[in-house]
ROVEXFI-170557 format. One record per residue (C-alpha): residue in three letters; x negated, y negated, z. Coordinates in pm, 1 decimal. Layout:
% ROVEXFI-170557
+---------+----------+----------+----------+
: residuo :       px :       py :       pz :
+---------+----------+----------+----------+
:     ala :        X :        Y :        Z :
...
+---------+----------+----------+----------+
END
This chain:
% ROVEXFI-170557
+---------+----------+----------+----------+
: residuo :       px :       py :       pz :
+---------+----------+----------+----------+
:     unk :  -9851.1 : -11646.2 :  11130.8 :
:     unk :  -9998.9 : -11377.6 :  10957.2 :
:     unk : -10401.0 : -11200.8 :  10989.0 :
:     unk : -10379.9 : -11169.4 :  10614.9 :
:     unk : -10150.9 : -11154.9 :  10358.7 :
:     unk : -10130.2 : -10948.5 :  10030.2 :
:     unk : -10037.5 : -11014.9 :   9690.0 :
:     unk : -10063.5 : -10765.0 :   9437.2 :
:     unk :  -9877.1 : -10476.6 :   9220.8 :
:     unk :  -9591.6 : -10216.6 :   9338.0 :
:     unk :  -9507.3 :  -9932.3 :   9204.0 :
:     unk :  -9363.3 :  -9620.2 :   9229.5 :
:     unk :  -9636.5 :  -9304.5 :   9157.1 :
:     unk :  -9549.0 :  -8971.6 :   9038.3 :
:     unk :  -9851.7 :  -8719.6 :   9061.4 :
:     unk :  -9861.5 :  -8436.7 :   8852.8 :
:     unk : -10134.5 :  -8193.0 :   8805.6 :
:     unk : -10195.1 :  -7871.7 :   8598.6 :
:     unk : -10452.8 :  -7621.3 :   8559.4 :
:     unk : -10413.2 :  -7636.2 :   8206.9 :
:     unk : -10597.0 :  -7968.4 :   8224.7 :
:     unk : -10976.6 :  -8010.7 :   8089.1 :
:     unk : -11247.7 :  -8237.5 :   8140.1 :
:     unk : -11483.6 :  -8315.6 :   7824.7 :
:     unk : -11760.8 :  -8510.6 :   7859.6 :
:     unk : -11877.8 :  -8735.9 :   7532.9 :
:     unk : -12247.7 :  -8846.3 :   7554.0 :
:     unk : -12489.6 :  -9066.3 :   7327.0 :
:     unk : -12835.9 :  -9227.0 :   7366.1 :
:     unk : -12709.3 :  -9491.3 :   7596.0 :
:     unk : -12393.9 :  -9425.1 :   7729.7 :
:     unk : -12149.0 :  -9119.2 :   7845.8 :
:     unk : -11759.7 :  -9080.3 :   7875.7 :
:     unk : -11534.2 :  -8842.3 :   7999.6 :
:     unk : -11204.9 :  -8778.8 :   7883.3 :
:     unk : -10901.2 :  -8553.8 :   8060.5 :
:     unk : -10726.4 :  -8308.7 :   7775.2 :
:     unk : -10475.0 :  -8098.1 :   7742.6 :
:     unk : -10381.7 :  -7787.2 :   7427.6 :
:     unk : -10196.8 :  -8021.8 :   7156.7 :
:     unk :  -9844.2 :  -7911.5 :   7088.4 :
:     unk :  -9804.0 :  -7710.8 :   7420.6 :
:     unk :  -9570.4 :  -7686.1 :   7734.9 :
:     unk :  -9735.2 :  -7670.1 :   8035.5 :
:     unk :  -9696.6 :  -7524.8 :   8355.4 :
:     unk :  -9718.2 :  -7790.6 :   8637.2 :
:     unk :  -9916.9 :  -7689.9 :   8940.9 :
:     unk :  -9883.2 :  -7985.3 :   9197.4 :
:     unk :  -9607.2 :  -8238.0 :   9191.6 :
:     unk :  -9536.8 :  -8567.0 :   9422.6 :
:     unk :  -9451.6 :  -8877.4 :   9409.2 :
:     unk :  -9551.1 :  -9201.8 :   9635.1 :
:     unk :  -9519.7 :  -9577.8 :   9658.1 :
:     unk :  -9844.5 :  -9756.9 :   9525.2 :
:     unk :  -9999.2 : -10023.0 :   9384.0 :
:     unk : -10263.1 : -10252.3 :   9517.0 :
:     unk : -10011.5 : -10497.4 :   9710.4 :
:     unk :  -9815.9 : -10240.4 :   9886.8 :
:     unk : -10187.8 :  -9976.0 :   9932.0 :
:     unk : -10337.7 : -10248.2 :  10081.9 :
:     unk : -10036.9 : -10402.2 :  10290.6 :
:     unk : -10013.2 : -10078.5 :  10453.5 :
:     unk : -10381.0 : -10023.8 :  10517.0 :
:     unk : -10425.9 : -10371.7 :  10715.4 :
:     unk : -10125.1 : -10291.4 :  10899.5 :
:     unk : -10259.4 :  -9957.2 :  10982.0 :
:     unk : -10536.7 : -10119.0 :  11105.3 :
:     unk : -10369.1 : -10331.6 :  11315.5 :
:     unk : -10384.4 : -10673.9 :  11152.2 :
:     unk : -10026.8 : -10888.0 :  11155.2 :
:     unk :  -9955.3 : -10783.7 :  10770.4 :
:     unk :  -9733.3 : -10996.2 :  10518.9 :
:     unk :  -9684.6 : -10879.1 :  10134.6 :
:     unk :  -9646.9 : -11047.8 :   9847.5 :
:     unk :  -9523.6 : -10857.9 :   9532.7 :
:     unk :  -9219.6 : -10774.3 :   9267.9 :
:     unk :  -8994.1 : -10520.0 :   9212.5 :
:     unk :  -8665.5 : -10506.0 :   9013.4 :
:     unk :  -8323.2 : -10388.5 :   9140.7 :
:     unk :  -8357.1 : -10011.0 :   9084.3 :
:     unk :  -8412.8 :  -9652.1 :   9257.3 :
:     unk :  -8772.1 :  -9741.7 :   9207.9 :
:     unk :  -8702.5 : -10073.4 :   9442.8 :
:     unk :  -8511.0 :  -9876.0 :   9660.0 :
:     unk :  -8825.4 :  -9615.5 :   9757.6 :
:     unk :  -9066.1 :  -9885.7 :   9816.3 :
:     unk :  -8874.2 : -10034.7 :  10031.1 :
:     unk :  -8724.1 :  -9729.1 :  10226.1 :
:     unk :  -9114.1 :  -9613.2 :  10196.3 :
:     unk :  -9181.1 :  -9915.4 :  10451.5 :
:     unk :  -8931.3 :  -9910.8 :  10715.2 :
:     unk :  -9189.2 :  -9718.8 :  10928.5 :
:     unk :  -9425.3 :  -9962.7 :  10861.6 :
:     unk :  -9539.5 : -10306.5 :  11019.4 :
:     unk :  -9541.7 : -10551.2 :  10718.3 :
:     unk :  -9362.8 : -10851.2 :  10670.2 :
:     unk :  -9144.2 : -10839.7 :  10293.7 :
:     unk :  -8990.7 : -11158.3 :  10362.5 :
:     unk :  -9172.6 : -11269.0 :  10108.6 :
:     unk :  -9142.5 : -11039.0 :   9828.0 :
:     unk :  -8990.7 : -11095.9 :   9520.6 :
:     unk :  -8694.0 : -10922.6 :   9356.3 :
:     unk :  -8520.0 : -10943.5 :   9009.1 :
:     unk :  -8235.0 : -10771.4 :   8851.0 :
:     unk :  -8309.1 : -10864.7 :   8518.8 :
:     unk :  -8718.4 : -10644.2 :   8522.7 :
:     unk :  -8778.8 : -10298.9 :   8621.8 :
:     unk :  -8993.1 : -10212.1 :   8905.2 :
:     unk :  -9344.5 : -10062.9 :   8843.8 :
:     unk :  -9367.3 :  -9696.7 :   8728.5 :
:     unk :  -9690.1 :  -9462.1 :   8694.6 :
:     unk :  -9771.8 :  -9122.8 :   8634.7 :
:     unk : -10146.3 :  -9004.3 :   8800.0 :
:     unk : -10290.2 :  -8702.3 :   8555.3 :
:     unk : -10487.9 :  -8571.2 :   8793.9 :
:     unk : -10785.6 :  -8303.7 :   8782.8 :
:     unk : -10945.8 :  -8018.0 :   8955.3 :
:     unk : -11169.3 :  -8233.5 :   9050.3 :
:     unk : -10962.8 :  -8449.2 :   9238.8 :
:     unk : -11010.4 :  -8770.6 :   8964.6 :
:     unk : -10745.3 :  -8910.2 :   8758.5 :
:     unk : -10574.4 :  -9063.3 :   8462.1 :
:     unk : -10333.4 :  -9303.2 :   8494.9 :
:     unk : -10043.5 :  -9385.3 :   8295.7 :
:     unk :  -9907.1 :  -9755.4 :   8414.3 :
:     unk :  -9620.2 :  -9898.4 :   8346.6 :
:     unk :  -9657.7 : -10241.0 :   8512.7 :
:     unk :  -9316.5 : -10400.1 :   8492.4 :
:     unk :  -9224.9 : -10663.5 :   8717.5 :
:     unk :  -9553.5 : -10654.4 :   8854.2 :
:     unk :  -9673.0 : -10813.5 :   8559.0 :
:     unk :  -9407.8 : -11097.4 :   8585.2 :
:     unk :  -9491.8 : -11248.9 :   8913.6 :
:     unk :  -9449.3 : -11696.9 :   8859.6 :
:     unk :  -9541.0 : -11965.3 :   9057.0 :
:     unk :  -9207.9 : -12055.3 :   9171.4 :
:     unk :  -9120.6 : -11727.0 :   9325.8 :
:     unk :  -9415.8 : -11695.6 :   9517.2 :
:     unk :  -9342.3 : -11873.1 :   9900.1 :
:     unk :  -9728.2 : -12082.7 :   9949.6 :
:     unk :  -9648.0 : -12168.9 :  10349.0 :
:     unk :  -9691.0 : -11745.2 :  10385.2 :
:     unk : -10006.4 : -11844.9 :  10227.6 :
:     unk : -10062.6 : -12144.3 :  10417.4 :
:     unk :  -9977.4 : -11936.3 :  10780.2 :
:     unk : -10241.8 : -11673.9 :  10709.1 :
:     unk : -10589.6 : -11615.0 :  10796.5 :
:     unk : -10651.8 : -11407.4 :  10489.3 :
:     unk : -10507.1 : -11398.2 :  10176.6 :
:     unk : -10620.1 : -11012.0 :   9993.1 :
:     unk : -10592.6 : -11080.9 :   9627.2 :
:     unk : -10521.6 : -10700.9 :   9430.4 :
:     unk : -10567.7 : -10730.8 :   9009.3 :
:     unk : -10291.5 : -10915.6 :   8903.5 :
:     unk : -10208.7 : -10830.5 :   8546.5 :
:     unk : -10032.0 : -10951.7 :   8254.5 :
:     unk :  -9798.4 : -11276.3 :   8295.7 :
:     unk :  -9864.8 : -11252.9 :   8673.1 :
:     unk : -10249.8 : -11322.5 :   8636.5 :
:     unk : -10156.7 : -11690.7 :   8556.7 :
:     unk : -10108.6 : -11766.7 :   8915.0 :
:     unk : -10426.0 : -11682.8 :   9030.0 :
:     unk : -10560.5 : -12009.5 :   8977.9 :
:     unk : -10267.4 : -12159.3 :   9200.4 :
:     unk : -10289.2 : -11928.7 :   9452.6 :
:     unk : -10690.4 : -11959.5 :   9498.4 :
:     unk : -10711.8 : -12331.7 :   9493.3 :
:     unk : -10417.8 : -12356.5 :   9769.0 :
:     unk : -10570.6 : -12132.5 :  10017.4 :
:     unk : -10901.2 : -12322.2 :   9955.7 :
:     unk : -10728.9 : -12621.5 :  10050.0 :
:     unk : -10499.4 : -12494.7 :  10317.2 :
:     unk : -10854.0 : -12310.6 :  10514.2 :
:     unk : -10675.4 : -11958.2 :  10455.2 :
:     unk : -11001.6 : -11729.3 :  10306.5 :
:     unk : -11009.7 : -11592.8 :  10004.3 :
:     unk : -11073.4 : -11164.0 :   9968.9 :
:     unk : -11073.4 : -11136.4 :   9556.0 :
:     unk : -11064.0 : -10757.6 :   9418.5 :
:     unk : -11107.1 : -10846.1 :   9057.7 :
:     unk : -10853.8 : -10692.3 :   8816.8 :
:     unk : -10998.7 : -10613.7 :   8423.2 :
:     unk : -10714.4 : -10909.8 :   8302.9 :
:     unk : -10889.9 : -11179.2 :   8528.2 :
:     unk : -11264.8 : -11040.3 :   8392.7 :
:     unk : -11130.0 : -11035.1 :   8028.8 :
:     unk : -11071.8 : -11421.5 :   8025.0 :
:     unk : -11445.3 : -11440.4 :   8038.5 :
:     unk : -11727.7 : -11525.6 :   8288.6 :
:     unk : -11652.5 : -11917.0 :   8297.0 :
:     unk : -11331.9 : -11862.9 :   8374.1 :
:     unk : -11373.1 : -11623.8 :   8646.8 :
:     unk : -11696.7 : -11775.2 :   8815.4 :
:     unk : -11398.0 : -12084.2 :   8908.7 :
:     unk : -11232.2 : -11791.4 :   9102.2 :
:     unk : -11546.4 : -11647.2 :   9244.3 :
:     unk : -11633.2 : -12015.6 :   9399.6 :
:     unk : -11336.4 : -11984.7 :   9633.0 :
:     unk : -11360.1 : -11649.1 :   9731.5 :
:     unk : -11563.7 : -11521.4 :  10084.2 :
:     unk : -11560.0 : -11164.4 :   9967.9 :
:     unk : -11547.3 : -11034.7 :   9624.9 :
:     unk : -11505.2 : -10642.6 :   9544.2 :
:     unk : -11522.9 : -10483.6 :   9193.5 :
:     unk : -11609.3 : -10129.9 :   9124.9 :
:     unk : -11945.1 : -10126.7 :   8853.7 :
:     unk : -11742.8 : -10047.9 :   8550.0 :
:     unk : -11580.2 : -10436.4 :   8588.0 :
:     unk : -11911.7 : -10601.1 :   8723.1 :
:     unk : -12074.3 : -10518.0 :   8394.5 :
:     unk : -11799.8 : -10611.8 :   8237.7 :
:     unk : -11770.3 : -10921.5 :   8381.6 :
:     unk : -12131.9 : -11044.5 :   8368.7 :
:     unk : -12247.6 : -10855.3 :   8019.4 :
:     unk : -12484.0 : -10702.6 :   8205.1 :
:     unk : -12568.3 : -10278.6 :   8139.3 :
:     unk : -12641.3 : -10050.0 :   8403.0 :
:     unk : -12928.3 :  -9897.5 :   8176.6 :
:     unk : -12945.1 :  -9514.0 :   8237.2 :
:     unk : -13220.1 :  -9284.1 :   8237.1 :
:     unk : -13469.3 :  -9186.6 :   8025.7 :
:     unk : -13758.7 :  -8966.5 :   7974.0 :
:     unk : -13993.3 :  -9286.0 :   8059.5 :
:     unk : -13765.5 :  -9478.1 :   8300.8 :
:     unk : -13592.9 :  -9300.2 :   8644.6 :
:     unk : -13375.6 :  -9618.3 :   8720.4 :
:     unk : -13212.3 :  -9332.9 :   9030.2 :
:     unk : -13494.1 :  -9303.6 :   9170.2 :
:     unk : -13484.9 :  -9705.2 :   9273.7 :
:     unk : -13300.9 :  -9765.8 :   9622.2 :
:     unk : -13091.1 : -10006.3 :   9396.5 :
:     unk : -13051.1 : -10006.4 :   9036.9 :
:     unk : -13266.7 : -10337.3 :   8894.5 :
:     unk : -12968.3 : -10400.1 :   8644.1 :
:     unk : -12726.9 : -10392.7 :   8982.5 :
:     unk : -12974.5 : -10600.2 :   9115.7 :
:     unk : -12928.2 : -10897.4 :   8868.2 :
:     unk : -12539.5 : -10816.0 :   8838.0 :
:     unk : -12529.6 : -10879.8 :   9170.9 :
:     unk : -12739.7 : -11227.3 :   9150.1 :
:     unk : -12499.1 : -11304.8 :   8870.3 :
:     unk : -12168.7 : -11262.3 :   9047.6 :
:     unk : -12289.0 : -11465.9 :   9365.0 :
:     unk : -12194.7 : -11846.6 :   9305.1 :
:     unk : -12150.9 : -11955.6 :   9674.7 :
:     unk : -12420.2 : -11925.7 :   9990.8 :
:     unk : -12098.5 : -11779.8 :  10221.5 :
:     unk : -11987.8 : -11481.7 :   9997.6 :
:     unk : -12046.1 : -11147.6 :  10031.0 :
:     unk : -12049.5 : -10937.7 :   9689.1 :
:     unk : -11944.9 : -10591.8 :   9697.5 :
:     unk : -11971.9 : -10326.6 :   9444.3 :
:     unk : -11841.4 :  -9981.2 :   9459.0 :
:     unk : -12011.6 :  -9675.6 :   9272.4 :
:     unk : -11719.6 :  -9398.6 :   9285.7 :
:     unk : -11949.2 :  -9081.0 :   9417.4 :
:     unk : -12259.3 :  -9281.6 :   9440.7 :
:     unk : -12089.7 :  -9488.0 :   9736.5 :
:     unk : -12119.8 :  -9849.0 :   9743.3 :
:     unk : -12339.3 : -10196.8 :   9748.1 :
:     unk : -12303.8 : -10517.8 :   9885.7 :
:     unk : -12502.3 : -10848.2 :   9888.3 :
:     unk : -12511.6 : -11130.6 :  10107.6 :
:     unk : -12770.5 : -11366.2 :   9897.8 :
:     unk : -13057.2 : -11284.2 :  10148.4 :
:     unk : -12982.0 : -10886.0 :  10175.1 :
:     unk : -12894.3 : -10575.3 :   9984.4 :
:     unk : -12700.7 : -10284.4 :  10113.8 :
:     unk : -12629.2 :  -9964.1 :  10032.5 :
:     unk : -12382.0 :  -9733.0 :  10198.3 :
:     unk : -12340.4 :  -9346.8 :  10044.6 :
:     unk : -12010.3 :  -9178.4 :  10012.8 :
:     unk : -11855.2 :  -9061.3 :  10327.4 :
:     unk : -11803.4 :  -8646.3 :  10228.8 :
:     unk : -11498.0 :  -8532.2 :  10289.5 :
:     unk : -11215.1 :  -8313.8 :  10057.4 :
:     unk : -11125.8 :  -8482.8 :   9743.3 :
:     unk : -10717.2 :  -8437.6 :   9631.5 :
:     unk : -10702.8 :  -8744.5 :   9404.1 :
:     unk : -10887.5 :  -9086.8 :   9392.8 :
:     unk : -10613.7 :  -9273.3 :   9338.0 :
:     unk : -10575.3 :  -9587.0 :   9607.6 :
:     unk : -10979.5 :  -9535.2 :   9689.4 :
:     unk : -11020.1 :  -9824.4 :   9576.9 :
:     unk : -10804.3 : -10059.0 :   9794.2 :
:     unk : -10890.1 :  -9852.7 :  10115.9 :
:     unk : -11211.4 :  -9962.3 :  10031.0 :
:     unk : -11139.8 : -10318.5 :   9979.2 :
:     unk : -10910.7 : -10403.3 :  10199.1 :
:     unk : -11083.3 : -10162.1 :  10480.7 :
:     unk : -11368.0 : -10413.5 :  10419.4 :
:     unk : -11261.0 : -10698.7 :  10519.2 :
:     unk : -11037.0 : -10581.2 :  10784.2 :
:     unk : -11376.7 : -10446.6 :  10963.2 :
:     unk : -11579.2 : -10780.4 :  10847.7 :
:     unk : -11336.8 : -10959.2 :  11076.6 :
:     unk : -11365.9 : -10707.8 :  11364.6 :
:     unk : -11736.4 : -10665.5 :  11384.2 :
:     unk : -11795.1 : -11019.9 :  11334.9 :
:     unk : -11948.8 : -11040.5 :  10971.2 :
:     unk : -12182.3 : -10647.1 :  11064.9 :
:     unk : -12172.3 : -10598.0 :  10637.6 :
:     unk : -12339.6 : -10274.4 :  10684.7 :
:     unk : -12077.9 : -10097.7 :  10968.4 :
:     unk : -11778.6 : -10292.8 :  10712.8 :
:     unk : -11940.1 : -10053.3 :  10454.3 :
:     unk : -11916.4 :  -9747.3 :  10641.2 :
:     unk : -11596.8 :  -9825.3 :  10784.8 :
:     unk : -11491.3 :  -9853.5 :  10443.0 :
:     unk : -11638.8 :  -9598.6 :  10313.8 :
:     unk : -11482.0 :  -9307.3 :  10575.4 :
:     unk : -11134.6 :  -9469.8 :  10551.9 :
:     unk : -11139.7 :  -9466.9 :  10164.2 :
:     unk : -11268.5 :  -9071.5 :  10219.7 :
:     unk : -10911.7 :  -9013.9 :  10403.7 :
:     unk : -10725.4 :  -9182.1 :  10147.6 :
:     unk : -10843.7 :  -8941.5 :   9920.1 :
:     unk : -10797.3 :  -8667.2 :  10099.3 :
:     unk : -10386.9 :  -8620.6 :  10019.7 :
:     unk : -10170.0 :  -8748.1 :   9739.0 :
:     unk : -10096.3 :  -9072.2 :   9797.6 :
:     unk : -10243.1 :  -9339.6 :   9811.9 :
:     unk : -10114.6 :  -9423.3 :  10177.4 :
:     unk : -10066.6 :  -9070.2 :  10312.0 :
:     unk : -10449.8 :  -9030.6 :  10404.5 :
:     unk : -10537.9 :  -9376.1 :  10574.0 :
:     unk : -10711.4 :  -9418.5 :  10936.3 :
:     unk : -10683.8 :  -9625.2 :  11219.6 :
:     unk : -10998.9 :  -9799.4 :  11335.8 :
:     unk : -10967.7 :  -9578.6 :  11605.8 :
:     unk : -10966.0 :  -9284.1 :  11396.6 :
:     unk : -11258.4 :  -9416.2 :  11151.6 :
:     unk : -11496.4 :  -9470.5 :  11462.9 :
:     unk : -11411.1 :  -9115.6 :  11534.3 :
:     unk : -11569.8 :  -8978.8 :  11267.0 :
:     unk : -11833.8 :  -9218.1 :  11280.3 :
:     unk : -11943.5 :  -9077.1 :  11566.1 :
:     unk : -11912.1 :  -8674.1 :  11482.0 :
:     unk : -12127.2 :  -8806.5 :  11197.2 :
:     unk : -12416.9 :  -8998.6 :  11359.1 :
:     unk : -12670.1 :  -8940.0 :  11052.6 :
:     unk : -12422.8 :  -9093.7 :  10822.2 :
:     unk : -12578.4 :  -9478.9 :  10756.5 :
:     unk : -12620.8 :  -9770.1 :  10571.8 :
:     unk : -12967.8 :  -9867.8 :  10440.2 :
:     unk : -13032.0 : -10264.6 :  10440.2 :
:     unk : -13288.3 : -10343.0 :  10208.1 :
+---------+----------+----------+----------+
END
């Protein structure tokens, strides 16, 4: 019997970063976009090098067990040196991989993180078997023995099971945490509002809520200060959109602008926990997964889930890796407390 079980990508993550690298910013009327360069035609000089085992399964596998929750994961890897770190990278770890998937015949995931002085990045993904997950290989009675099933983007082939997979633990009692993935929002709204009806907790970062509802986070302008709202009135209806069931609980993240949630009867807004930034990569799933680890421990308190989040996400950041940097609850009350001003504002 598992607390919660995982199913999502693995991969193996090289990090490179250069001072050679630039940031250029690309603005219009309505909309602005940064971009990561480097000279055309030249050989750089590398100034920071690592690599680490990633992706959401295995980030977020590791972060419930760090937390303390009876972890199982779900995800697919080929027969390779890439297979072999993953699972070397776990033997200090407390998760179940009885149930993880391996194939001779794919390669396991590969990326390489671009990242800048700033501590953001690029990615360049190479999903792999990640993207090959079927419905045969995955073992449903994990599923079925699990309080929690965690649900990281599944892409490509892999993204067909999500249907499966969401209407079995609906049926089998085992809730539902959904972090939507860009393949599930491109099949469209109607498609992904069936997936949103199962799930108790739903997390997308703002980028993918406006994708998925259409919606425009309108910026501002010499006659409008949307900032200067507690909430954004576009977040506002993306978040009215995205809620289909009374027991969910919406979240939305805002990268350095923190985070949002919504219950149907409340709004929330927690602010980035400070902290140093080395690279972003695996925010995200702390985040998530940090979440609803916390919902279950403070009994449903959305607003401490958000700051829990929000400082264990902060020490994910803080080293390369998307692992290397995560806290136990312990660890995150900690620095709740050296922090007493730090809150969450219910609105």
């Amino acid at each position: 019997m598992f607390d919660v079980i995982t199913i999502g990508s693995a991969t193996m993550d090289v990090f490179v970063e250069s001072d050679d690298a630039n940031i250029v910013s690309v603005r219009k009327k309505d909309a602005s976009t940064e971009f990561m360069s480097y000279p055309y035609g030249s050989k750089l000089e590398i100034t920071a090098f690592d690599s680490q085992v990633g992706g959401g399964g295995v980030n977020t596998a590791v972060n419930f067990a760090n937390l303390g929750l009876r972890t199982g994961a779900i995800f697919k890897v080929g027969q390779d040196i890439y297979s072999e770190g993953i699972f070397k990278s776990f033997e200090t770890k407390t998760v179940d991989l009885s149930n993880v998937i391996q194939n001779s015949e794919v390669s396991t995931g590969f990326s390489i993180i671009l990242t800048s002085f700033e501590g953001d990045r690029t990615v360049l993904a190479h999903r792999g078997a990640n993207a090959l997950i079927k419905k045969s290989e995955i073992n449903f009675d994990a599923i079925k023995n699990s309080k929690l099933l965690y649900i990281a983007p599944l892409n490509g082939e892999s993204n067909k099971v999500l249907d499966d997979i969401v209407n079995f633990a609906k049926e089998n009692n085992t809730f539902v945490c959904f972090n939507a993935g860009t393949t599930s929002i491109k099949r469209g709204f109607n498609y992904l509002e069936k997936i949103l009806k199962t799930a108790q907790i739903v997390v997308m970062n703002k980028e993918e809520a406006m994708m998925a509802t259409g919606i425009k986070i309108r910026p501002d302008t010499k006659d409008e200060k949307f900032s200067q709202e507690i909430i954004h009135p576009d977040l506002v209806q993306i978040f009215k959109k995205l809620k289909v069931s009374d027991y969910q609980v919406i979240v939305i993240t805002d990268g350095g602008c923190g985070a949002y949630a919504f219950d149907g009867k409340k709004f929330y807004r927690c602010p980035l926990f400070e902290g140093p930034v080395v690279s972003t990569l695996g925010a995200g799933d702390a985040f998530a997964s940090t979440f609803c680890a916390a919902l279950y421990r403070t009994k449903r308190d959305i607003a401490k889930s958000l700051m829990y989040a929000s400082v264990n996400s902060a020490g994910a950041v803080s080293e390369f890796g998307a692992t290397q940097g995560l806290l136990t609850f312990d660890e995150i009350e900690k620095r709740l407390k050296q922090n007493p001003d730090y809150k969450c504002l219910i609105i």
